[in-house]
C-alpha positions as CSV (number, residue, x, y, z in Angstrom):
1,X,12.2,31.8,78.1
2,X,9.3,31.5,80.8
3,X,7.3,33.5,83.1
4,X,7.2,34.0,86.7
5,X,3.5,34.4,87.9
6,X,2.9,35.8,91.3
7,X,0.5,33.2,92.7
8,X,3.3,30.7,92.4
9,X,2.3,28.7,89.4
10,X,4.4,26.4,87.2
11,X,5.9,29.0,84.8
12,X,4.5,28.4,81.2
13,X,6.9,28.7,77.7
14,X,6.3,31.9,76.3
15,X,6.3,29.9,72.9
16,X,3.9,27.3,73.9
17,X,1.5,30.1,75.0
18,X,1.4,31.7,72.0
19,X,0.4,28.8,69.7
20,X,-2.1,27.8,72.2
21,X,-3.7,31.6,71.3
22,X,-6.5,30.6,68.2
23,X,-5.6,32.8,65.6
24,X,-8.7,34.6,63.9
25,X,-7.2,35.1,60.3
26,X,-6.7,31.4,60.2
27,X,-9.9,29.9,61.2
28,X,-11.9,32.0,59.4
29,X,-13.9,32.2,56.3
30,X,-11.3,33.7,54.2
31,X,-8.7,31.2,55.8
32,X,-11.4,28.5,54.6
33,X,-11.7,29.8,51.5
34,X,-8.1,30.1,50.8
35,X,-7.6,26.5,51.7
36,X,-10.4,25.0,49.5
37,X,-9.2,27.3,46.5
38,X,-5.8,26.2,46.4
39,X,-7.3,22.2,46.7
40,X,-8.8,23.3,43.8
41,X,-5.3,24.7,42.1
42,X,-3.9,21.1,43.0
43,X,-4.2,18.4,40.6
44,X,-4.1,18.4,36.5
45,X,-7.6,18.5,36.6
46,X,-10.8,19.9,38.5
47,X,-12.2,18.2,41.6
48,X,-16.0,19.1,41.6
49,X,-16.0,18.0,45.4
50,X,-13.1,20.7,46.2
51,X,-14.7,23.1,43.7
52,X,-18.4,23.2,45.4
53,X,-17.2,23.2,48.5
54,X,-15.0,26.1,47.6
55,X,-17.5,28.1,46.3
56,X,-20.0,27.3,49.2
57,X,-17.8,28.7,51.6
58,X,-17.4,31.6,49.6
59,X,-21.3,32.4,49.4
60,X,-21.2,32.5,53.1
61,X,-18.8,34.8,52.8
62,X,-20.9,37.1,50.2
63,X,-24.2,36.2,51.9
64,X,-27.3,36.6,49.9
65,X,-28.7,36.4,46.7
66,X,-26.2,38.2,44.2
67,X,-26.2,39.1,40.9
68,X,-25.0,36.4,37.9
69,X,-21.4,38.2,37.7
70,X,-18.4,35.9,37.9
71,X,-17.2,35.6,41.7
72,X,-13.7,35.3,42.6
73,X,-14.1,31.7,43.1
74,X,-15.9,31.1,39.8
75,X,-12.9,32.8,37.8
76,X,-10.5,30.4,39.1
77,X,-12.4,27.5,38.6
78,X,-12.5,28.4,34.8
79,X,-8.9,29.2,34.5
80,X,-8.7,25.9,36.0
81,X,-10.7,24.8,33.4
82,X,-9.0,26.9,30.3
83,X,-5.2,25.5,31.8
84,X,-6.9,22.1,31.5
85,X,-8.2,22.8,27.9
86,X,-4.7,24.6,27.1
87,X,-2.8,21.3,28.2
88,X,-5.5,19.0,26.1
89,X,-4.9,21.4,23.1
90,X,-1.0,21.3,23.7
91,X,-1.2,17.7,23.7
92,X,-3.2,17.5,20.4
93,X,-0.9,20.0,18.8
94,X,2.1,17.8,19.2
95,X,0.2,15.4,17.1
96,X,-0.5,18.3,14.7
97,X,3.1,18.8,14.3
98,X,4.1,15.7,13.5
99,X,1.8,15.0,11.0
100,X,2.4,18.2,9.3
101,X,6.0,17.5,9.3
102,X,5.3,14.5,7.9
103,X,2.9,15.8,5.2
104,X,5.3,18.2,4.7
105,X,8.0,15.7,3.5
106,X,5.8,14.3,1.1
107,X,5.1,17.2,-0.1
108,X,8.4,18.4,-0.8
109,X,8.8,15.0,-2.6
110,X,6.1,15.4,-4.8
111,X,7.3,18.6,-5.6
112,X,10.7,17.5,-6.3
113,X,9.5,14.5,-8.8
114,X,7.0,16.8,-11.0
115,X,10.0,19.2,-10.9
116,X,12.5,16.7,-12.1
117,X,9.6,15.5,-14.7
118,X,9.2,19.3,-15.9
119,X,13.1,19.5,-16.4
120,X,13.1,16.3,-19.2
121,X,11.4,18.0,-21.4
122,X,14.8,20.3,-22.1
123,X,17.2,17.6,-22.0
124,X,19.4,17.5,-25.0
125,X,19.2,14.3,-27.3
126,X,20.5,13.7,-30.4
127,X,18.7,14.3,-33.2
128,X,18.1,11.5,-36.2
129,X,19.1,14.2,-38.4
130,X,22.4,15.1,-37.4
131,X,23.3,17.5,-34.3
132,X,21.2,17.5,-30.8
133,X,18.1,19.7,-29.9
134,X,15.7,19.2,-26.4
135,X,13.4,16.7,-26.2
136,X,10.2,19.1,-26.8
137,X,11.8,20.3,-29.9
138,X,12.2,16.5,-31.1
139,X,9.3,15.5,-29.8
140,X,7.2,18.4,-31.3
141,X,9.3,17.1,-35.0
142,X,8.0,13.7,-34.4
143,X,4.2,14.9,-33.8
144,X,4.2,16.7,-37.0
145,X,5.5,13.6,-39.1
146,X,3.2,11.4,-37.3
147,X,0.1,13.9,-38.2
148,X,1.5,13.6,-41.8
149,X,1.6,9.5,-42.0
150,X,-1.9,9.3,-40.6
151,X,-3.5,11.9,-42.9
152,X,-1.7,9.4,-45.8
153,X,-3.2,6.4,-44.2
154,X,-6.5,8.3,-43.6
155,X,-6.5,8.9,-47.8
156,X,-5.9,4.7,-47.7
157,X,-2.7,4.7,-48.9
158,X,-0.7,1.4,-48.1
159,X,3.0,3.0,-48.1
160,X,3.4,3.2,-44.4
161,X,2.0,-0.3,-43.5
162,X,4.3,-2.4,-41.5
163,X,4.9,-5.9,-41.7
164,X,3.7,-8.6,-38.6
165,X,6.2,-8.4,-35.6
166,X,7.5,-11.7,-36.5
167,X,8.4,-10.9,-39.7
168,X,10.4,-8.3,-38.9
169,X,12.4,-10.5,-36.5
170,X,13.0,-12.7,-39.9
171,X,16.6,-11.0,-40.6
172,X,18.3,-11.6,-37.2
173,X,17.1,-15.3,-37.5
174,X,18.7,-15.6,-41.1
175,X,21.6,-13.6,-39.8
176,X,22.0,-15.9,-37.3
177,X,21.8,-19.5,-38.5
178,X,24.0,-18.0,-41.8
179,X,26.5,-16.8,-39.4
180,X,26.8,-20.4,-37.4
181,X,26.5,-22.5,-40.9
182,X,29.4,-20.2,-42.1
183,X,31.1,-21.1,-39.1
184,X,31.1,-24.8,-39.1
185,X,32.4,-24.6,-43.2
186,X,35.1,-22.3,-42.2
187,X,35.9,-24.5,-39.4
188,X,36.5,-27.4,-41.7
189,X,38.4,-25.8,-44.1
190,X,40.6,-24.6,-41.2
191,X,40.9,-27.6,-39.7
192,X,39.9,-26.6,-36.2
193,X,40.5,-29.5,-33.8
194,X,37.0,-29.7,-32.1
195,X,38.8,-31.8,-28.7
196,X,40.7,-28.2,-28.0
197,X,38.8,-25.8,-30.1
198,X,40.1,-22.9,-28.3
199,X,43.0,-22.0,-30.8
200,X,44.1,-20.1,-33.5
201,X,42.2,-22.2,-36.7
202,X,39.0,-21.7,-34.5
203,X,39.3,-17.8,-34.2
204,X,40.0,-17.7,-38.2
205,X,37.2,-19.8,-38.8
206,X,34.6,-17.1,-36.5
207,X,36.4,-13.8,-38.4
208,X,35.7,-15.4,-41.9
209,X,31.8,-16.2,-40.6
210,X,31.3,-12.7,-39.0
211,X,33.1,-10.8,-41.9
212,X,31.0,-12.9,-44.6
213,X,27.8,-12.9,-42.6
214,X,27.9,-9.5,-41.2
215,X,29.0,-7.7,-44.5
216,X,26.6,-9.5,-46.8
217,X,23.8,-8.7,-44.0
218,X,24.8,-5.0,-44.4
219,X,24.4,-5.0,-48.1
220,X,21.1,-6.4,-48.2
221,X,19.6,-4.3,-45.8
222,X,21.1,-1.6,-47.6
223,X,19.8,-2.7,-51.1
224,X,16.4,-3.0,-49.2
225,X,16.5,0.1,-48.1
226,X,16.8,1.7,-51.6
227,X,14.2,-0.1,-52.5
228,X,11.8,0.9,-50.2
229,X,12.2,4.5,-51.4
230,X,9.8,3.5,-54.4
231,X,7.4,1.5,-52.3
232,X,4.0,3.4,-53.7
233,X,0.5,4.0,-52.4
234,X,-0.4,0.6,-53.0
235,X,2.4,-1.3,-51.2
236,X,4.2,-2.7,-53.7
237,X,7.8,-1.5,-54.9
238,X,8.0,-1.5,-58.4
239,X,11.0,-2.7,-60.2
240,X,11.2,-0.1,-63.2
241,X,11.9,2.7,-62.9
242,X,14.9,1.9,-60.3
243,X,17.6,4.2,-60.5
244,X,20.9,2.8,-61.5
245,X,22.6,3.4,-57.5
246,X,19.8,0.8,-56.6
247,X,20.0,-1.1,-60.0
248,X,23.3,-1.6,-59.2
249,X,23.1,-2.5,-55.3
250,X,20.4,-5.4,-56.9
251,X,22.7,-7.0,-59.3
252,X,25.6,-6.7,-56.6
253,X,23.1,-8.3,-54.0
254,X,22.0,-11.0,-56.4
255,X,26.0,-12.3,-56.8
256,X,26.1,-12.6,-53.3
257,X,23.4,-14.5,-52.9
258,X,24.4,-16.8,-55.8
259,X,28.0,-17.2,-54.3
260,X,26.4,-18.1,-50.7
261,X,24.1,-20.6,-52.7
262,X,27.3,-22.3,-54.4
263,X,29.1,-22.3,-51.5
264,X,26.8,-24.0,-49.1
265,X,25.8,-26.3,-52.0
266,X,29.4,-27.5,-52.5
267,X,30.4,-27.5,-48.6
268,X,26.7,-29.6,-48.1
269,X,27.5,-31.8,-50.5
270,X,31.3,-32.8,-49.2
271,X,29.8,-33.0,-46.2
272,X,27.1,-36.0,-47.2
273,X,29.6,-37.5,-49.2
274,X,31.3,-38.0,-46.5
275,X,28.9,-39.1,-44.0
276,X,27.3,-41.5,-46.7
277,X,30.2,-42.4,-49.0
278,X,30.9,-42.0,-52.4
279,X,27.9,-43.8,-53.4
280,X,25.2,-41.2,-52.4
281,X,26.4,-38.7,-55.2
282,X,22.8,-37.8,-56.3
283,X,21.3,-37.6,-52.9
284,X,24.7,-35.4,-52.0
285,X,23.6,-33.3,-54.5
286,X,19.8,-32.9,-54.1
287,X,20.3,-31.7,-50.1
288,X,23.1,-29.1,-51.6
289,X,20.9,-27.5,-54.0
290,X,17.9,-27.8,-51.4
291,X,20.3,-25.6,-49.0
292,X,21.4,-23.4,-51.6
293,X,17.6,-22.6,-52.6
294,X,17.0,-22.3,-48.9
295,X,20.4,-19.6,-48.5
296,X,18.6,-18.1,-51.4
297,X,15.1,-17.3,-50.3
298,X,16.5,-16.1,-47.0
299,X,18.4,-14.0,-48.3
300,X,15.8,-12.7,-50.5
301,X,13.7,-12.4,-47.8
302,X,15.8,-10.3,-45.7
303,X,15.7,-7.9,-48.9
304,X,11.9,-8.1,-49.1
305,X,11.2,-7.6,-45.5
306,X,13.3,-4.2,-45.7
307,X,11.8,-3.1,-48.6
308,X,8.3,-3.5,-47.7
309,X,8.2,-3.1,-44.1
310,X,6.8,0.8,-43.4
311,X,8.5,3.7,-45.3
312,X,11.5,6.2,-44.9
313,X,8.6,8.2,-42.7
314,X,7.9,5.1,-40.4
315,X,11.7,4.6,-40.2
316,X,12.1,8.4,-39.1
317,X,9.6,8.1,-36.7
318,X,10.7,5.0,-35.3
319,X,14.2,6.6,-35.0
320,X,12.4,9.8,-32.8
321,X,10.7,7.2,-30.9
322,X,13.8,6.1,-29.7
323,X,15.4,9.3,-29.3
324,X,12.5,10.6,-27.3
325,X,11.1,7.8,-25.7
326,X,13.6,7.1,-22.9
327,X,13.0,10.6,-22.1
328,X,9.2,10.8,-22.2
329,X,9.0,7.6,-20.0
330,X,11.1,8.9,-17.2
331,X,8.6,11.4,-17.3
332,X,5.9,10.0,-16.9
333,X,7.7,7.6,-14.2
334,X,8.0,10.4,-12.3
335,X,4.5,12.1,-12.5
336,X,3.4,8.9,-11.3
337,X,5.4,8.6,-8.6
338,X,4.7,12.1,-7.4
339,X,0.6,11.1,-8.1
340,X,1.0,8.4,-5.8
341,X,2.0,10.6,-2.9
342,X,-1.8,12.1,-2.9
343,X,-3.1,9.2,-1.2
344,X,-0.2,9.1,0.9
345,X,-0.9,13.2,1.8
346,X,-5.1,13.2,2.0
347,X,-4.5,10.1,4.7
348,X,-2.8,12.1,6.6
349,X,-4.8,15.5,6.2
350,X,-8.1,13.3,7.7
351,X,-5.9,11.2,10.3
352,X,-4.8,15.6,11.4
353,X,-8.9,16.3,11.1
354,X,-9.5,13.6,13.2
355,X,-7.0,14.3,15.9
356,X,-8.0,17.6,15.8
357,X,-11.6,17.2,16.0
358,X,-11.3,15.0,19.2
359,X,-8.5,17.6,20.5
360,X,-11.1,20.7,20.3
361,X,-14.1,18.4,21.5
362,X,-11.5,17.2,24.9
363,X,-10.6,20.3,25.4
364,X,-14.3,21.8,25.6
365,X,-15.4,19.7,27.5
366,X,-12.6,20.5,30.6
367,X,-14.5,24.2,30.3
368,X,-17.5,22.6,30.3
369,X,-17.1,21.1,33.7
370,X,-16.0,23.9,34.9
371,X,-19.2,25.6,33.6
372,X,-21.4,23.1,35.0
373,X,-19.6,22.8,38.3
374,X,-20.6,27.1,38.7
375,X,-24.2,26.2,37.6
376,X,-24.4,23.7,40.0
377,X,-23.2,25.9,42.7
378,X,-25.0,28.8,42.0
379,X,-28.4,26.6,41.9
380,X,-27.3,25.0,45.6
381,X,-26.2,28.4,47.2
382,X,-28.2,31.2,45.4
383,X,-31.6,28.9,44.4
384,X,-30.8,30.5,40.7
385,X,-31.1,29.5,37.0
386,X,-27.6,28.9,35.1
387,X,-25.7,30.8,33.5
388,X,-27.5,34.1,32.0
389,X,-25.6,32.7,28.2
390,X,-27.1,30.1,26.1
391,X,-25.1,27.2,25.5
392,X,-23.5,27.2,22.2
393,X,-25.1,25.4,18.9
394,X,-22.2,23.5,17.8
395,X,-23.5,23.3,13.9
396,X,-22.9,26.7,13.8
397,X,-19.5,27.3,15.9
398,X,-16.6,24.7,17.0
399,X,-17.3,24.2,20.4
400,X,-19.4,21.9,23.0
401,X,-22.9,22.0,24.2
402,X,-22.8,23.8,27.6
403,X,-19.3,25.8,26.8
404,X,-20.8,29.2,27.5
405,X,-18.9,32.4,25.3
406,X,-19.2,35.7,27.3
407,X,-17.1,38.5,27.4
408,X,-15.9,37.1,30.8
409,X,-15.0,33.5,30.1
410,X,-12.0,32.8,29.6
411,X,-11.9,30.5,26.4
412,X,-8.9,28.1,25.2
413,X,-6.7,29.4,21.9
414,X,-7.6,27.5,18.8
415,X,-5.9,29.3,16.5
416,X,-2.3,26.4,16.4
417,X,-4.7,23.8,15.3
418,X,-6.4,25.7,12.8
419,X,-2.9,27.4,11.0
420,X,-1.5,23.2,11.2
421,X,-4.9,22.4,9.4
422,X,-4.6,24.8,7.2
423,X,-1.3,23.8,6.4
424,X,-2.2,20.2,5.7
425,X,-5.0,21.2,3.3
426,X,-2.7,23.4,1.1
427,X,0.2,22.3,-0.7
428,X,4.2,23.7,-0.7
429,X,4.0,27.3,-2.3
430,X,5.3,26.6,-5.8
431,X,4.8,23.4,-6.1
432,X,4.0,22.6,-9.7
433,X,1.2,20.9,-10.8
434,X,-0.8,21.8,-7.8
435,X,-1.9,25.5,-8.4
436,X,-5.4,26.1,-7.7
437,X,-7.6,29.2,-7.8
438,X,-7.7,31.2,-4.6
439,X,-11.6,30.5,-4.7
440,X,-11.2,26.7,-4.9
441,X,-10.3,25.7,-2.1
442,X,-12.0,26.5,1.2
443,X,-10.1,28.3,3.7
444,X,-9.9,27.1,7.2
445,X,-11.6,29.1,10.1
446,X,-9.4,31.7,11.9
């Protein structure tokens, strides 16, 4: 659409006139302003250059000297600053989160172990006695008896002593060399084939060996054991007095030692003969009898270590011991797993501080610049002092030298970090083993 001027111009666009017209609101001051406060909006973080230059043009717009009250201008450069302190604290909290989560699962695994620890104590074991009570019950029985054998040792009675470790291993070693001699004899009188010993002769030969062995073990264990009920204060048994049971289990023990001293005299003594020949009768004879005095002391031995080794109250509590120990020592396993996890945990609680420390510092320092970026203008424009606030003293408040607090600043929300510290400082509710006063520990700052 054009015109149609009377003096016979070229007729102008309608269109093109207009924008050629300046437009007032758009050139100025508050058009000015508008554009440098929304340079200011742009970006993550605060351009001084945009900001001073915002702020200048809007002291030309106030004109003047003016009281300290926050301008227009100066609020959105600290919200710019708080949003900037918001997104450094958002950041920090994500850190927060995961370490808690990750304390957190440590936590609920210590808890679990010391739970599972608490829980062996009323596991049901069989008792030595007969039947089954809880461990703490049987482990409570085996305290007293153990109180009752150290008060007798205390009064320096010898009953309870026990014989050297390797002594006591003395029976299984007799056991076993009797039960491989018995063996070979029974294998001869078998006739086992040693080029295929796998066969029937062989198996007859290892029942006769176990059965002899293992029942003539038995007995003497047994007839130590009776013995060992009159071992007195002085560590000796004495042998009057006996009752006729053990009488009896002596004089029955005794045969059986005499008939495994014949027999491995007479099956030592084929045996020479027949690796030496006929002619090495008396030598035959002298390693027979040395074998059968040799089958008799260990025998006799095996007796003796029974007899003297502890008492029927060492022998009880050895049997609780083993009752209760497996029990106990899970236990403890346990506890000392879940005690292991503190390290693990306080690591993390300071690696949190830390993060959180630098998090709040970041953060105040975004306001900060917005602070000093206001101070600065107000000096160039209005020839004034800074802000009518002190600064904040830091060893009294968390905060940054130079972050003003007044009623009108705007200030960032610290609350998140300090509920995630405070979670990393104090355990799972209910967790045992961890219960503390309410006065011992210090509670983090609201």
């Amino acid at each position: 659409m054009t015109t149609h001027p009377s003096d016979g111009q070229q007729p102008v666009p309608i269109r093109r006139n207009l924008a050629a017209v300046p437009n007032p609101e758009e050139h100025g001051p508050n058009a000015r302003l508008r554009r440098r406060l929304n340079r200011v909006m742009r970006g993550r973080r605060i351009s001084a250059r945009a900001a001073l230059r915002a702020l200048a043009v809007e002291q030309l717009i106030i004109g003047g000297t003016r009281e300290p009250e926050t301008s227009h201008g100066e609020n959105v450069i600290q919200a710019r600053g708080k949003a900037a302190g918001d997104r450094v604290l958002g950041r920090t909290q994500r850190i927060l989160d995961r370490l808690a989560r990750k304390a957190d699962r440590l936590r609920a695994l210590q808890a679990t172990l010391r739970i599972r620890a608490r829980y062996r104590d009323g596991d049901i074991v069989p008792h030595p006695d007969g039947g089954v009570r809880t461990v703490t019950q049987t482990a409570a029985e085996q305290e007293a008896l153990h109180k009752l054998v150290a008060e007798d040792i205390d009064r320096g009675s010898r009953r309870h002593r026990r014989l050297p470790a390797v002594m006591r291993q003395v029976p299984k070693l007799v056991f076993g060399a009797d039960a491989l001699l018995l063996l070979y004899f029974f294998s001869g009188v078998t006739n086992v084939d040693w080029t295929i010993p796998l066969s029937a002769a062989l198996v007859f030969a290892a029942l006769l060996a176990v059965m002899v062995t293992g029942i003539s073990f038995a007995f003497f264990r047994f007839t130590g054991d009776r013995l060992q009920q009159y071992k007195d204060d002085t560590g000796i048994v004495p042998l009057r007095g006996l009752d006729d049971a053990t009488n009896v289990s002596m004089g029955l023990a005794g045969g059986a030692m005499v008939i495994l001293a014949a027999l491995m005299f007479v099956r030592m003594r084929a045996e020479v003969i027949t690796a030496l020949g006929p002619h090495a009768g008396f030598t035959a004879v002298i390693i027979g009898l040395a074998l059968a005095l040799v089958s008799v002391l260990a025998n006799t031995l095996v007796i003796a270590v029974h007899a003297l080794d502890g008492s029927a109250e060492t022998d009880r509590l050895e049997a609780f011991g083993g009752v209760v120990g497996p029990a106990k020592a899970e236990q403890h396993q346990l506890d000392e797993q879940a005690a292991i996890l503190d390290p693990q945990i306080a690591i993390i609680a300071r690696e949190a501080e830390r993060a959180a420390a630098d998090g709040i510092t970041a953060a105040g320092l975004e306001c900060a610049i917005a602070d000093q970026i206001i101070e600065a203008s107000r000096t160039a424009n209005q020839g004034t002092g800074p802000l009518s606030e002190p600064a904040i003293n830091p060893n009294d408040e968390d905060g940054v030298i130079g972050y003003r607090r007044t009623d009108a600043t705007p200030e960032i929300d610290e609350r998140p970090l300090h509920i995630t510290l405070g979670h990393l400082r104090t355990p799972l509710p209910g967790a045992p083993g961890d219960e503390q006063q309410d006065g011992d520990q210090e509670q983090p700052a609201a």
